[in-house]
C-alpha positions in Angstrom: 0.0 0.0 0.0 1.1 3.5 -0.8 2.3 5.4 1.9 0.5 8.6 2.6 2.7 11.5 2.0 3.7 13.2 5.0 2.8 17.3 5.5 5.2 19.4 6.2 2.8 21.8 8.3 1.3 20.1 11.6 -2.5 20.2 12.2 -4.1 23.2 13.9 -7.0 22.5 16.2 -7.2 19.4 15.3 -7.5 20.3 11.2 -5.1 18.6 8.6 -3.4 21.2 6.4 -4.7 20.9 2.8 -2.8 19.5 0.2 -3.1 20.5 -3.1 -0.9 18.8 -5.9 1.2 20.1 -8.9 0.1 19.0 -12.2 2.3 17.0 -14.2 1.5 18.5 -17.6 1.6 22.3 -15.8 1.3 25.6 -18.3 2.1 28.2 -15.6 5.2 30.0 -14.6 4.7 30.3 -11.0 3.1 28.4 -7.9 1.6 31.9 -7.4 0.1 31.6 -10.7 -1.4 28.1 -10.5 -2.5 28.7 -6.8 -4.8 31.8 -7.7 -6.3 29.5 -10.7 -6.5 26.4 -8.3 -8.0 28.0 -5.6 -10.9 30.3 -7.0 -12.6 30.8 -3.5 -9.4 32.6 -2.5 -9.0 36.1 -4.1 -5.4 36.8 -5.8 -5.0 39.6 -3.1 -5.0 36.6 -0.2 -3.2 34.4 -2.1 -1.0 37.0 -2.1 -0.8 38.1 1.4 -1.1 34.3 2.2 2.5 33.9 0.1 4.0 36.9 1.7 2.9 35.8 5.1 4.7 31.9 4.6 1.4 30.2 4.4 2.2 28.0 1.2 4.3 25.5 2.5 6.8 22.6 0.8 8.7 20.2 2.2 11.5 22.6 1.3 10.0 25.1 3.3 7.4 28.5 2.4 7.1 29.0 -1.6 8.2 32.3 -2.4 5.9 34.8 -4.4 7.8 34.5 -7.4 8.7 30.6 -7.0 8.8 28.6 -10.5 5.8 26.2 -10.7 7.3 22.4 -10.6 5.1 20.0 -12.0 4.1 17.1 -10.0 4.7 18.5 -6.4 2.4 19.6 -3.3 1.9 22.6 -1.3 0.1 22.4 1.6 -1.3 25.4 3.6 -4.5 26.0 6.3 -7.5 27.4 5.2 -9.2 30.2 7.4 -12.2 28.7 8.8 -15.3 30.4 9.2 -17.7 30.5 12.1 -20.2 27.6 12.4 -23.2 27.5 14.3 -22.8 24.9 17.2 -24.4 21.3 17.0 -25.7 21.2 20.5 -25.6 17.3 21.0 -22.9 15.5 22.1 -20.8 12.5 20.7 -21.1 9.1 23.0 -18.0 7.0 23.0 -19.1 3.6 22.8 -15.6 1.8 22.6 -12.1 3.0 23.0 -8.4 0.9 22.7 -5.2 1.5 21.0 -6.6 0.0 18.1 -10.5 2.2 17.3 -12.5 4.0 18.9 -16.8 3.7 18.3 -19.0 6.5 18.5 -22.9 6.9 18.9 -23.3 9.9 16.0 -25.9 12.8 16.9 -28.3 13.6 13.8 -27.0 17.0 12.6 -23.2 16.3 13.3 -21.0 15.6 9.9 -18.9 12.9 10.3 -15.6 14.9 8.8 -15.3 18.1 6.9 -16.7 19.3 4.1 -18.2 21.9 2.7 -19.3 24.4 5.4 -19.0 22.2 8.1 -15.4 21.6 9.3 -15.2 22.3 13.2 -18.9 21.3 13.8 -17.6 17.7 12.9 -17.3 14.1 14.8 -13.6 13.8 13.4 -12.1 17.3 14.6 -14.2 17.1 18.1 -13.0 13.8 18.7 -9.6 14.5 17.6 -9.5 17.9 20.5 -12.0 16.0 23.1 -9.8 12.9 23.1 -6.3 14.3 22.2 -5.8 11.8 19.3 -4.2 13.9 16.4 -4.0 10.5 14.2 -7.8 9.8 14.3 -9.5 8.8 11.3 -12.4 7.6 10.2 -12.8 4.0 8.5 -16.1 5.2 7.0 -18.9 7.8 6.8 -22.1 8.8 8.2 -23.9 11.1 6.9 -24.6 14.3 8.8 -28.4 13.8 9.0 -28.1 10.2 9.7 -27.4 9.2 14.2 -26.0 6.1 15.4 -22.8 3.8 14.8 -19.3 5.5 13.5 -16.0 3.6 13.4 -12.8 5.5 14.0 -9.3 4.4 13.5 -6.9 5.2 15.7 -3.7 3.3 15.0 -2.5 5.1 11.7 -0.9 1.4 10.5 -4.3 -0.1 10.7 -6.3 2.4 8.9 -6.0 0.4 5.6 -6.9 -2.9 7.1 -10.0 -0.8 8.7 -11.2 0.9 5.7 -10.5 -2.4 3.3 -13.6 -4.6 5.5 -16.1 -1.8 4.5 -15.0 -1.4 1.1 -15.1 -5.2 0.8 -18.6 -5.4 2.3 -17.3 -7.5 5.2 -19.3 -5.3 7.6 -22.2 -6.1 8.6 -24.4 -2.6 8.8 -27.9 -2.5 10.2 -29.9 0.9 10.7 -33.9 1.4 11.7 -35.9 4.2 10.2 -39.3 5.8 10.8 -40.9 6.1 8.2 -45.0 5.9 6.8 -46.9 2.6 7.2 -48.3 1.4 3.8 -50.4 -2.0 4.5 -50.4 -2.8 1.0 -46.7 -3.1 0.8 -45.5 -6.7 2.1 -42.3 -7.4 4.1 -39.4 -8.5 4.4 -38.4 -7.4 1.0 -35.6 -6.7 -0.8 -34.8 -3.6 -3.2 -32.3 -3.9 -6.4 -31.7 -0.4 -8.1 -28.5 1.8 -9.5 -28.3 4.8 -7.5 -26.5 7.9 -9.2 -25.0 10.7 -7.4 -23.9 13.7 -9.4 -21.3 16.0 -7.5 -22.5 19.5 -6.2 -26.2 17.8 -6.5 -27.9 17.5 -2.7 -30.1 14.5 -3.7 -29.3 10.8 -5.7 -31.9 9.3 -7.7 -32.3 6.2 -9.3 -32.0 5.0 -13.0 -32.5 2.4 -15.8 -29.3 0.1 -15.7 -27.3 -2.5 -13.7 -28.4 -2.3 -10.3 -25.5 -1.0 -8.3 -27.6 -0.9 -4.5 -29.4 -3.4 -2.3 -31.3 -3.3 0.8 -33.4 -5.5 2.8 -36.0 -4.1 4.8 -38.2 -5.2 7.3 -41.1 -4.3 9.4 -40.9 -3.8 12.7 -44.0 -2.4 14.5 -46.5 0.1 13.4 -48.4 2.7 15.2 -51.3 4.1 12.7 -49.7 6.0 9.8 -46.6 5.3 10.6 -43.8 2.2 11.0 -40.8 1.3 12.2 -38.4 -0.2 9.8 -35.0 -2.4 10.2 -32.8 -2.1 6.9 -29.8 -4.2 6.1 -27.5 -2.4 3.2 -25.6 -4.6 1.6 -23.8 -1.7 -0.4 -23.0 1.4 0.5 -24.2 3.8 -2.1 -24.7 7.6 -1.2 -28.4 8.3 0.6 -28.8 4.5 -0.2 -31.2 3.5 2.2 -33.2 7.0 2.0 -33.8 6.2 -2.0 -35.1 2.9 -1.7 -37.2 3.6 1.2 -38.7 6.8 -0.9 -39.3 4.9 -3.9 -41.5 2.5 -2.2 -43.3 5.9 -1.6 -42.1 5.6 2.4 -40.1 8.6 2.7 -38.3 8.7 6.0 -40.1 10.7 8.6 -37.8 14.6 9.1 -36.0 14.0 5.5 -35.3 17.3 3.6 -34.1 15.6 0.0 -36.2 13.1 -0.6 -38.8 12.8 -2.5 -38.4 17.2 -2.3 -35.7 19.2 -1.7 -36.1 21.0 1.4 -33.1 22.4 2.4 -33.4 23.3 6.3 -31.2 26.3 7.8 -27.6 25.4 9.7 -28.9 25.9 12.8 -32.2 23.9 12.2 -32.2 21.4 14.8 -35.7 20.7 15.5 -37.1 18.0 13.1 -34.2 15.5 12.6 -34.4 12.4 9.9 -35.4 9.6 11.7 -33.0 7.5 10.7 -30.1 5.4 13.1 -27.2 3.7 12.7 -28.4 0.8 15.5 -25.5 -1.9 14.8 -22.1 -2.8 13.0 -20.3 -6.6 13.0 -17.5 -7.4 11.2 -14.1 -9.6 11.7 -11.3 -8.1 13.4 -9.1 -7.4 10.7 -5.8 -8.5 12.9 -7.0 -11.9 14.3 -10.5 -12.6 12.7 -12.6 -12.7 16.1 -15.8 -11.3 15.3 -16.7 -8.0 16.8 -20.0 -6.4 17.9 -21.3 -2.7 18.3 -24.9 -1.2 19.1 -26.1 1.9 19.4 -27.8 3.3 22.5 -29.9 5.8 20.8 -33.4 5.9 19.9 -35.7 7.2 17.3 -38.6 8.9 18.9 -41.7 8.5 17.3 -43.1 11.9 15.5 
C-alpha cells in the first residue's frame, strides 16, 4: 500500500493542512500563478498576502511569491475557517483501545469536513476531546443520519480498517421511521442503481445494472406510521433513503427526498429519523468477530 505522503505543516485545532498537488502537464510560470487559478474561492490579493505571510508551505519550506511552478509537487497550507453554528448534542464514546474507537453519531453532526461544516464535525471534536491527532475515520455517516461511526486510531491499521467496508465484510444495520403502507409486504428486498452527481444534494435512481441493495423489514407500526429495520448490503450515497422513498415511504424529518427541502444550519428541530443501530464485522488482525450497538433511539413523531 502506498504510503501517505507526510505534510510538512502540523494540524491546527485538530485540522489537517490541505494539500493541493502540482500537475504533471503544468502551463504556468509560478506556484503563485497556478494557486490563484486552483483555488478560486481565494482572491489573488489573499493568495498573495497568504504567500508573503509563509502560508504556502513545501517540504522545502514556504514558496516564495515568485517561485517557479514544478510539475508534480504539493503545497500544503491552512485554510481560514469560518464561524459555524454549534451542533448542541454531544458524541457518545461507545468503545475505545489502542486500536479504534466507536462513537454513537448525533443527527446534525457531519462525520468529517466538508463543505461548510469543518469544526462542527465528529472527526475534529474527537480529535480535540480525546487528544488523538491521528484519528481517522474507517467510514462515513452522513450528517443527518445518528448512530454507529468507526474511527481508526492506529494510523498502520487504517488500511486494514477501511478495506472490511470497502469489501462489504461489515455487517451494517440501521432502523428508520418512516409511513406505514399496509399494502406493501415485508421483508423485502430492493435492487436499483443509484447515481450521485457532484455538487447535487439528492441521488436518484435509473434504468441500468443495479449497483444498491437493501433488505428491509417491518418492525411495529403505530397508525400512519412504522418502524423499519434495513440491512445495506452496499453502500451507495443516501442508499437507504432512495429505496425507502421509492417505495413511496419517505423517512419521517427528510429534507431531499422525495423534495428538496433544504433546512437552515442551525435547524435542529425535526431531525431524519433514521439510526445507525449496529455494526459486526471480523477483526481485521485476528479474525474474532466484533460487535457494536447503538444506545440511541428514534422517537416517534
Amino acid at each position: 500500500m502506498r504510503r501517505k505522503l507526510r505534510s510538512p505543516l502540523p494540524q491546527r485545532d485538530g485540522l489537517d493542512p490541505v494539500r493541493v498537488h502540482l500537475p504533471t502537464d503544468g502551463r504556468w510560470a509560478t506556484v503563485r500563478d497556478f494557486l490563484v487559478e486552483r483555488l478560486p474561492k481565494l482572491s489573488p490579493a489573499l493568495v498573495d498576502e497568504m504567500l508573503a505571510a509563509g502560508r504556502f508551505v513545501t517540504h522545502d519550506g514556504p514558496v516564495a511569491a515568485d517561485e517557479a511552478f514544478r510539475p508534480g509537487g504539493f503545497v500544503w497550507f491552512h485554510r481560514d475557517v469560518a464561524p459555524e453554528t454549534p451542533v448542541p448534542f454531544e458524541l457518545e464514546v461507545l468503545h475505545r483501545d489502542e486500536e479504534i474507537l466507536v462513537v454513537d453519531k448525533p443527527h446534525f453532526l457531519a462525520t468529517t469536513p466538508r463543505g461548510g461544516h469543518v469544526t462542527e464535525t465528529a472527526l475534529i471534536r474527537l480529535r480535540r476531546q480525546l487528544d488523538l491527532p491521528d484519528l481517522s475515520p474507517a467510514h462515513r455517516l452522513d450528517r443527518a443520519t445518528a448512530g454507529l461511526v468507526l474511527f481508526v486510531v492506529d494510523p498502520a491499521l487504517r488500511g486494514a480498517y477501511q478495506t472490511l467496508f470497502h469489501d462489504r465484510r461489515v455487517d451494517k444495520t440501521y432502523e428508520a421511521i418512516a409511513p406505514h403502507d399496509p399494502g406493501l409486504t415485508f421483508p423485502r428486498t430492493i435492487h436499483s442503481r443509484i447515481v450521485k452527481h457532484r455538487g447535487v444534494l439528492a441521488a436518484f435512481e435509473e434504468a441500468g445494472e443495479p449497483n444498491a441493495e437493501t433488505r428491509v423489514e417491518l418492525l411495529e407500526s403505530r397508525g400512519a406510521l412504522a418502524r423499519y429495520r434495513l440491512h445495506p448490503r452496499t453502500g451507495r450515497t443516501h442508499q437507504i433513503r432512495v429505496h425507502l422513498n421509492s417505495l413511496g415511504l419517505p423517512i419521517v424529518g427528510d429534507d431531499l427526498y422525495p423534495e428538496v427541502r433544504p433546512k437552515p444550519p442551525d435547524d435542529f428541530t425535526t431531525p431524519l429519523r433514521l439510526l445507525a443501530r449496529s455494526l459486526e464485522f471480523p477483526d481485521p488482525r485476528t479474525g474474532r468477530p466484533r460487535h457494536f450497538h447503538s444506545r440511541r433511539t428514534l422517537p416517534w413523531p
